[in-house]
Every structure is written in structure tokens, then in C-alpha cells.
N, C-alpha and C positions, 0 to 999 in steps of 0.2 A: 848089164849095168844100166842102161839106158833105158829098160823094161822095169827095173825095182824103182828106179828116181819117179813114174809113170805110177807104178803102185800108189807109193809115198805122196804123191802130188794128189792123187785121187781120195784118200783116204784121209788128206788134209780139206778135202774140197766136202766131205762126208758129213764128217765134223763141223765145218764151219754151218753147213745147210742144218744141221741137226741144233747148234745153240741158236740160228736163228728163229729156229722152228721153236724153239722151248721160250727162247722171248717173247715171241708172238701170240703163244698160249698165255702166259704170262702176264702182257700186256692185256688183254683179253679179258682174262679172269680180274683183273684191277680195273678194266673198265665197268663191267659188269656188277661188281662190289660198289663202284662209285655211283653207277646206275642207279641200283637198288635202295642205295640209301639215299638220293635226291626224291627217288621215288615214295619212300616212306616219309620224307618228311614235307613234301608237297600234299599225302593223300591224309599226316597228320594236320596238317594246314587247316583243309579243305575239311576237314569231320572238325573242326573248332568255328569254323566260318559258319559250316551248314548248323552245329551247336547255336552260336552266336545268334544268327539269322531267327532261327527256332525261337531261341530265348526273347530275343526283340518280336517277334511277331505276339509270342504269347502275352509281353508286355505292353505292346501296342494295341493291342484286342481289350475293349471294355466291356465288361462284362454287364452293362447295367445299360437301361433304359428312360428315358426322362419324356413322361409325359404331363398334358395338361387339361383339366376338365373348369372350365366356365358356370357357372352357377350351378354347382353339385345340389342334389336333392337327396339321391337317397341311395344307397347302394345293392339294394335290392330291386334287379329289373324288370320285376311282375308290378311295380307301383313307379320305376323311376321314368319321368317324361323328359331324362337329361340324354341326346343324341347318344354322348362319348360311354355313359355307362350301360345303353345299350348296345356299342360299339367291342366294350371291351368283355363283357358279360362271357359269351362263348372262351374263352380262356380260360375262366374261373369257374363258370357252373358248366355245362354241357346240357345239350337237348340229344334226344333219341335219335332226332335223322339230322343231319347236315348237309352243302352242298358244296361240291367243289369249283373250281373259278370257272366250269361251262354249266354250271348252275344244274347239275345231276345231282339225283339224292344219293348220299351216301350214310351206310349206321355209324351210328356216335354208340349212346347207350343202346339202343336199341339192335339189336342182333339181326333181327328179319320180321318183316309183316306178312298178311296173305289178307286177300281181303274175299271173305266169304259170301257177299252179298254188295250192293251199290250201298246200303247204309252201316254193313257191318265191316270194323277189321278186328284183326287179330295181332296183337306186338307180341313179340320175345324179346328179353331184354336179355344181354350178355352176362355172362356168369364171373360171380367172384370181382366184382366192380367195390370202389370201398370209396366213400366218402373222403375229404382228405383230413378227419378228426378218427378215422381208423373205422368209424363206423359201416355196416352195411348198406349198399343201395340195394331197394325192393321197390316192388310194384306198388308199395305204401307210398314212395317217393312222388311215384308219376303221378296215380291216381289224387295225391291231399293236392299237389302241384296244379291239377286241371279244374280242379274243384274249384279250388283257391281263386285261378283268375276268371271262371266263369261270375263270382262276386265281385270281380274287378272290372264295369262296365268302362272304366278309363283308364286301363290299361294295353299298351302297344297290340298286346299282343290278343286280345279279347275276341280278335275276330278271327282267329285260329280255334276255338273251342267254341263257340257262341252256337255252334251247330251241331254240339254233342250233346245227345238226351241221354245218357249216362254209361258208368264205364265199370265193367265184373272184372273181379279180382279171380282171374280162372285157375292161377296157382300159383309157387314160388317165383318165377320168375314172367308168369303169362298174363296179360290184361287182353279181353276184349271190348271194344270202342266202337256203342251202336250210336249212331246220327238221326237227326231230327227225320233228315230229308236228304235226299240222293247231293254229293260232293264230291265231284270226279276231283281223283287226283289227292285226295282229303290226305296222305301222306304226308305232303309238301306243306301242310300247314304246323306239322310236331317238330318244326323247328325252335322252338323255343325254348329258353331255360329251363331242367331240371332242379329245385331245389330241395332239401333235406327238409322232410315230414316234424321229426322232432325238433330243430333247432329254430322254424318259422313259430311252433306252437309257443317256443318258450319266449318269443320276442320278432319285432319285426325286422330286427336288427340295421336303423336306420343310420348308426353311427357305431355300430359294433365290427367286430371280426367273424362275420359269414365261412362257411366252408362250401367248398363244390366239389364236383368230382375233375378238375380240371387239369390244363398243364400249370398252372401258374393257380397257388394259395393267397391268400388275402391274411398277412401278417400283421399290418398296423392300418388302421383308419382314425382320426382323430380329425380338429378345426381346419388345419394345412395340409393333410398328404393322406392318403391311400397307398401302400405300401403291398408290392406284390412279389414274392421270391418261386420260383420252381419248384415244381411240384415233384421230386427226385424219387416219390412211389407212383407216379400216372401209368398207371399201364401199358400204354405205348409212347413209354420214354425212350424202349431201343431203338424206331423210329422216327420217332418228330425229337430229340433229343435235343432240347431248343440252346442256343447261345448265350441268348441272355439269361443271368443267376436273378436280377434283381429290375423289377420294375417300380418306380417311384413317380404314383400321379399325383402332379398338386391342385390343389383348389383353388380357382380363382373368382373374383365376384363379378369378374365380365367376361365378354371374348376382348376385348381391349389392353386387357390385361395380361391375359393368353398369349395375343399378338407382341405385344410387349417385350415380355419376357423370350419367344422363342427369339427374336431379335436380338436380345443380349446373347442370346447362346446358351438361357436356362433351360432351353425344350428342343428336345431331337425330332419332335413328329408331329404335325396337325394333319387332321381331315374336318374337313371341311367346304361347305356350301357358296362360300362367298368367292366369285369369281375376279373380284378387283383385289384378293388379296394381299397381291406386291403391291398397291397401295399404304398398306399398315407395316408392314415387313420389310420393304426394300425390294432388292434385284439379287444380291449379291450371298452366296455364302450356304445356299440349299440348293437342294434339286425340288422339282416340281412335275407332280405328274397328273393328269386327268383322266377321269373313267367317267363310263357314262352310267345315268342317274335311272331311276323307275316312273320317273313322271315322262308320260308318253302324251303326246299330241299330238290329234291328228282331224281331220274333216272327215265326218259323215254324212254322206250323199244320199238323200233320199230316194230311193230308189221305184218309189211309189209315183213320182213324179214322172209325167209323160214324158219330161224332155233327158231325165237322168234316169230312165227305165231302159235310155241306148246306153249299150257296155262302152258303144265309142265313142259319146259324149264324155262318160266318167274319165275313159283311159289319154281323150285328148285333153282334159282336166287336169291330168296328173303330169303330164309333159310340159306341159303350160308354165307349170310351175318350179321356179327356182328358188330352193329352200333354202342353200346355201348365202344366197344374196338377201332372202330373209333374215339371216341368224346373222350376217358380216353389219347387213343394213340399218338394222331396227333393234337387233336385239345382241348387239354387242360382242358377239359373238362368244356368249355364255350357254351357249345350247348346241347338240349335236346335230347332225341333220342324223331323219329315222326315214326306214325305207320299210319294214313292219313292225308287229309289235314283237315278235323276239328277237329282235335287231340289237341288244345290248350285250351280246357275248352268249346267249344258250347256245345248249349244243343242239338243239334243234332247230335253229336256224340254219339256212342256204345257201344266204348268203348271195339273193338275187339283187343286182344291182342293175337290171335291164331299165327299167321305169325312171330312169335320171332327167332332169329338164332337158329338152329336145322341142320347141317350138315350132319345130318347121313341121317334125313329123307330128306332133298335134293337128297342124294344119292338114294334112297327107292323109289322116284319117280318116278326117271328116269328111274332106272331099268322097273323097274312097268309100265313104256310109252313107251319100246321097247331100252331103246338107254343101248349103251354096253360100256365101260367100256375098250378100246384099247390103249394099250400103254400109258396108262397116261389121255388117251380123248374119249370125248365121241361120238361116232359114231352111226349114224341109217341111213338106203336107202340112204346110197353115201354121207349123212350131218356132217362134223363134227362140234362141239360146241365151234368156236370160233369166238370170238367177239371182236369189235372196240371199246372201250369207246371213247367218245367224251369230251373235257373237258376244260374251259378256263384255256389259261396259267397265266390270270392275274388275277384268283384269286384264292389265298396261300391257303385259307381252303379248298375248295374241291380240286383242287393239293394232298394237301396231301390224302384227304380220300380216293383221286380213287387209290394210290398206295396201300393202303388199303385192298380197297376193290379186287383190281387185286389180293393179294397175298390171300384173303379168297376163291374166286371164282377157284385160279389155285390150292389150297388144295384138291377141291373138282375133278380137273378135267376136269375145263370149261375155257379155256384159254382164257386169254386177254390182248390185245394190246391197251393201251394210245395212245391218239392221243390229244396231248397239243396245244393247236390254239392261237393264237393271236385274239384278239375282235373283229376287221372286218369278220375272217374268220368266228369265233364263230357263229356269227349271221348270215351268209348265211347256214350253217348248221340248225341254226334253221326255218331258213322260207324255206328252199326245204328240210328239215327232209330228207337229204342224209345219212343216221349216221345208225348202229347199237345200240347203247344205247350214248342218251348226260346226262350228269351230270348238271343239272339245275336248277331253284329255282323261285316263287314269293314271292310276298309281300303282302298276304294276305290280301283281301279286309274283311270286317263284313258283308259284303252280303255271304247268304246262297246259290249263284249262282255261279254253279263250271261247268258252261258252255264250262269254255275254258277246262278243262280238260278232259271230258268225251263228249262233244257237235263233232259237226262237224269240218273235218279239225284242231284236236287237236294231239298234236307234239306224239300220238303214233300212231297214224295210226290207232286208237284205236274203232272198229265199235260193238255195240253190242246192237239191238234193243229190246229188254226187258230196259235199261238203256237209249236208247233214247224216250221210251214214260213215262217213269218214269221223266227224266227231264221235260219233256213237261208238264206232270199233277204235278210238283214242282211248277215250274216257272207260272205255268196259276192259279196258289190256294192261297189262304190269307189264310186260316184255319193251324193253327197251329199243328193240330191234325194229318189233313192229311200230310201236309208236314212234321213231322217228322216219320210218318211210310215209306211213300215211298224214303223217306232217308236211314231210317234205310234197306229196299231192295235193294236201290241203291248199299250203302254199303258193304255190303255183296256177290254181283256180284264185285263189285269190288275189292275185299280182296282175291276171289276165280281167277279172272280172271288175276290181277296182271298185267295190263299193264305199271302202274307206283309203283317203288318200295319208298317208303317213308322212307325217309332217318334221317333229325335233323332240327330243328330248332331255331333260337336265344333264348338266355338267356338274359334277363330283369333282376336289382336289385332294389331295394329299401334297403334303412341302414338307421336307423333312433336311436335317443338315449333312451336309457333302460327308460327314464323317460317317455317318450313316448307311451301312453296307450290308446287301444280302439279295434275296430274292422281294423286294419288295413290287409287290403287284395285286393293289389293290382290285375290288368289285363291291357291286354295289348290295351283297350281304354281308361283308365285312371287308373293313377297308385292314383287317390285321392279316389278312391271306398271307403264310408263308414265314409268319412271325418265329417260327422255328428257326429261322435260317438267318435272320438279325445279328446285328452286332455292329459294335462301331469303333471307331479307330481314331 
């Protein structure tokens, strides 16, 4: 009896473990259901937010551009002497080689060169290119194009052809390009606008609707606006696939008016020269950014001189000198300091910053190169160490820097005397280099050919053959490889040898408004670098 109650107790105990086992499944599978569905409607949630977000972004994104050009002339840039429209030119028409922001050349129209001789090259130009009227680009383009500005004595760009004695139509798509006279580098000067053979003949189009091969079409031009929309046939629209649909420049009858208006907030972008221009503008409500310019200045030492014929008179010259205290001092600090001439971002630069003011070790030099230290100056074998600056009277920035640099040169020891000239006189000084040191400056070509500096007959008297077969094998090489090694040697003879002391050059702006968003990074062959990547919000 007591064994079956045992049964019965156990079999009750079976049971109850078995419904709580099925609740608990139970429970389980309803949690799991509950689960599931917070879960879908959380991940519906989240795909209406991320929708939402999507939708606001595409709505917050402007698709347009607002610029503004100051006394417009002419929209054609083989005649126009307006900054902005040869600022904006490269977007609308295109030239055969262009360069990218370390200032390498790279093909636009042009496919590949080879240059067969020092005065001959050879272009190919890419295939299936179409004008943006649907028309074909040909070697008829290039060649009416070079023609065209070679009759254009006051045109920007005159001094990129001015050296071509004429150019064969070798086939469909080939020109060769023979020169007057040997132009190393002569590449680097086919940067300039390609325009349409037939459409210049029919007009100069100085108030019309121009076509280019470009990203960006020229839709309206009339009294007020220039009007630019996307080019959505440009050949490399799968890549540069720009942001902005719509560029709108307006015409203004000043830069005052320019100023003006970006102020109100009718202009998204200026570039521009003027280094006080949060003066006209304000403080408030743009970014601001500076690049540096192609006016290069710098002292040439003559080297012909008994006392600047020592490498360590020139190199305690260059120590001496504090250029940054020049530019903060005198010159408003509107100027970079430059340490050579491809100091403005090439990629052939070094990038040597050894040569910085250092005073003491000017002094440590000379000692060290025999000269002493008398009354105030420095004397060696009957030499003492004073020197002429040369200098134009009629121009106020270097004016100032040479008094400058006079009173950092007399700290050390090394006296010197100004000598302020008038322009006519200037320039007989520079073509018979009668002078001790001139205070001088170019305007930086994009050619990698610094001939006139280091080459023969250049304003230091300046002779050092390791550096004249170095130029040689520059100027004679397309290989990129090589010529930036025997740069970088160049270089470096010239940083040690110090015939010219590198002094500052211009400052560039761009101010554009905080809405204003992309890759904006200008240089000084176009301040539009990267305009693909624009847009504003």
C-alpha cells in the first residue's frame, strides 16, 4: 500500500514538473514574439530617421554657387585682362596640360607629348573629345587657338607662344610644335585655354554664349550675370562629378561693390590680392584662407665681388637676416617668408629650412673663414665687409625691407649702404650687374626652369659647374624621377653656396562663407582647385 501511495506521489510530482516545463516554453516563445516585434519597430524607427536624415541632408545641400567679378571686360580669356575671368576660364574651356596643387603637369586635352629635339615637340591630343555645342575638338582647335594669341601682343597668356615659329598639322589628332630657340620645359607653358576654331571666327564673343570643352557650360551672359550650369556630357564626369548644378557670376562696376555685396551674404567666394580685406568685409561669418603668391623676392649677391666671391660672407648674409621680422615689421605681414624659388608648394621642392636667422652662427662663420672682428667690421687681407645694396626707390615694400635688413646685417658687423635709384637707373644696374647686392624679384613662371637664375649670364655672376650640368641633364629629361633628384642636388649646392638670398613672397586670399563646404584648397594657378567637391549648406 505504502509502495502504490509512493507511485501516485511521484507521478504527481512528474506532472507537475512537466506543466511547469511547458509554461516556461511558453513563456519563452511570448517573450521572444514580444522581442521581435520591439525589434521591428525600433529597426522601422531607425530606416525613417536614417530616410528622414537622407532627405534633410539632400535638402540642406545647395546646389548653386554665387560668385562675383569686378569690372568684367570680356569673357573671352585670350583678350580678357579681368583676374576672375582668367581665374575661372579653366572650368569652361580647358588647355592641353594642366597642373595639379604640387604644380606637376598633368593631360587635360592633350593625351601625351614627346619632344624630339630642344626646339621641337610633338602633342597628341585625346580622342572623341566634343566641344560642349556637340561639336568636334581637332588639331584645328589648338593650332587657330596659338595663332590667334601669337596676334595677341597683350594678352596674359602671349608669353607661352611668343617662342613658337610655327606649328604642322601632322594628322587627325597630332600637331607638331617647332620653337624659335631652345625652352626647356616649353610643356609647362600649353597651359592655357583651348578655344573653338569656328565659333571665334564667327565673333569674338565678348557678350555672347562661348562654348568649351569644360566641366561647367556658359548658359547666360548679358549686363548683370554670367550664368554657368554643368557640363553632364564632360568626359570625366564619372570622376570629377562636380556638386554644384549652377554657377551664377555677377558683374560688378568695382571690387567695392564685390566687397559689399559678399557682406550682405550675396557672394559665397572671393579671391583675392588685398591683404586688409576684413577691413571692407568684417570679421564675422566666413572662413579665410591664404596661399602663397608667384612674386618671388629675393637679393642677388654679386659674386664677382672680391668680398661676396667668399661662399662665407654670402652664407653669414643669409643668417644675419630675419625675414620674418621684415614681413611682421615693415611690411605688414602681407608677404610669406621664401627660403628658394620653388618654395611655394612644387613638388620639386625639399623643403630645406636649414638657412633660418641664426646671428650668432653668421658670426661663428666668419670667425671660422679667417675674417676678424675690428672696430665694429669685419676685416680679412686688406678686405673690409662693406657692402652697396641696390634698391628701387619706387618700390615701398622692399624700400622698407632693405632698411631692415641694413640694421640686421650692421648688428652683426657687415655694413651697409642703400643706394635708392629711380627705374631707369634700376634697370641699367641690372643688365651691367654693376652693384654689390640688388634687391629684386620675378614673377614665377610654373615651368620647372630656373635658367635664368643659376644658367649663364644670371644677375649673380653666379658660375658653379656641378650646377651647370645638373641644369643641362634637367632641361634635356621628361622623366619625372630624374628631374626631381637632380633638383633636389641642385638644391642643395645652392642653399650651401648662397648666391641668392631668398627673401618673401606675395600672399594670395580666398574668404568664402561658413556655409561653404568641400575640399576648398586653393594655389596660385587656380584658386578653383577641387571645385568638384563644393557645395554649400
Amino acid at each position: 500500500m505504502l509502495e502504490y501511495y509512493n507511485m501516485i506521489k511521484n507521478r504527481k510530482k512528474d506532472i507537475m514538473k512537466e506543466k511547469v516545463l511547458r509554461l516556461f516554453i511558453f513563456i519563452l516563445i511570448v517573450l521572444a514574439i514580444i522581442s521581435f516585434a520591439i525589434f521591428k519597430i525600433y529597426e522601422e524607427k531607425n530606416e525613417k530617421i536614417s530616410e528622414q536624415d537622407l532627405h534633410y541632408e539632400k535638402e540642406t545641400m545647395i546646389t548653386s554657387l554665387r560668385l562675383g567679378i569686378p569690372e568684367y571686360d570680356n569673357i573671352n580669356p585670350l583678350i580678357s585682362n579681368n583676374r576672375e575671368i582668367i581665374n575661372i576660364s579653366p572650368i569652361i574651356y580647358e588647355p592641353l596640360f594642366t597642373l595639379d596643387k604640387t604644380y606637376k603637369l598633368q593631360e587635360c586635352l592633350a593625351k601625351e607629348y614627346s619632344k624630339l629635339s630642344n626646339t621641337c615637340y610633338v602633342i597628341k591630343l585625346k580622342d572623341n573629345i566634343k566641344w560642349q555645342d556637340g561639336t568636334a575638338f581637332t588639331t584645328e582647335d589648338v593650332i587657330f587657338t596659338i595663332d590667334r594669341i601669337k596676334q595677341l601682343s597683350n594678352s596674359v597668356y602671349y608669353a607661352n607662344v611668343e617662342n613658337i615659329k610655327n606649328i604642322e598639322n601632322v594628322d587627325s589628332n597630332t600637331i607638331k610644335i617647332n620653337l624659335n630657340k631652345e625652352q626647356p620645359f616649353f610643356q609647362y607653358e600649353l597651359i592655357f585655354p583651348i578655344l573653338s576654331s569656328s565659333q571665334y571666327k564667327k565673333e569674338d564673343f565678348s557678350n555672347s554664349i562661348p562654348t568649351g570643352t569644360g566641366m561647367y557650360k556658359v548658359t547666360k551672359n548679358d549686363a548683370n550675370m554670367i550664368e554657368l550650369e554643368k557640363n553632364n556630357n564632360w568626359r570625366n564626369i564619372e570622376t570629377q562629378n562636380a556638386k554644384i548644378e549652377k554657377i551664377k557670376i555677377y558683374k560688378y562696376p568695382s571690387v567695392g561693390e564685390l566687397y559689399n555685396n559678399f557682406k550682405l551674404g550675396n557672394i559665397d567666394f572671393i579671391n583675392t590680392t588685398n591683404t586688409n580685406i576684413q577691413e571692407y568685409i568684417g570679421t564675422i561669418g566666413f572662413n579665410l584662407r591664404e596661399y602663397q603668391g608667384r612674386e618671388y623676392n629675393y637679393l642677388a649677391l654679386n659674386c664677382n665681388n672680391k668680398v661676396l666671391a667668399n661662399k662665407e660672407v654670402r652664407q653669414a648674409i643669409n643668417y644675419a637676416i630675419d625675414k620674418n621680422t621684415i614681413i611682421s615689421k615693415e611690411l605688414s605681414n602681407n608677404y610669406f617668408a621664401s627660403n628658394f624659388i620653388l618654395d611655394y608648394g612644387s613638388y620639386l621642392y625639399q623643403g630645406n629650412e636649414e638657412n633660418s636667422y641664426n646671428p650668432k652662427k653668421a658670426k661663428e662663420i666668419l670667425e671660422k673663414a679667417g675674417w676678424k672682428l675690428n672696430y665694429g667690421m669685419w676685416q680679412k687681407d686688406g678686405m673690409t665687409i662693406e657692402l652697396k645694396l641696390v634698391v628701387s626707390a619706387e618700390n615701398e615694400a622692399r624700400l622698407k625691407a632693405s632698411n631692415i635688413i641694413k640694421e640686421q646685417l650692421e648688428e652683426i658687423g657687415i655694413k651697409v649702404y642703400i643706394d635708392a635709384v629711380q627705374q631707369n637707373r634700376y634697370d641699367l644696374y641690372l643688365k651691367d650687374k654693376n652693384y654689390d647686392i640688388i634687391f629684386t624679384g620675378i614673377y614665377n613662371s610654373y615651368s620647372p626652369n630656373i635658367t635664368t637664375l643659376y644658367g649663364v649670364n644670371n644677375l649673380a655672376n653666379y658660375r658653379n659647374e656641378e650646377i651647370v650640368e645638373l641644369i643641362e641633364n634637367i632641361n634635356n629629361s621628361t622623366d619625372e624621377t630624374i628631374i626631381k633628384e637632380k633638383y633636389n642636388n641642385l638644391e642643395k649646392i645652392a642653399q650651401e653656396d648662397l648666391p641668392y638670398i631668398s627673401l618673401y613672397r606675395n600672399k594670395n586670399i580666398v574668404v568664402y562663407s561658413s556655409n561653404l563646404l568641400g575640399e576648398i584648397t586653393p594655389n596660385n594657378y587656380t584658386c578653383y582647385y577641387n571645385i568638384e567637391t563644393w557645395y554649400r549648406q
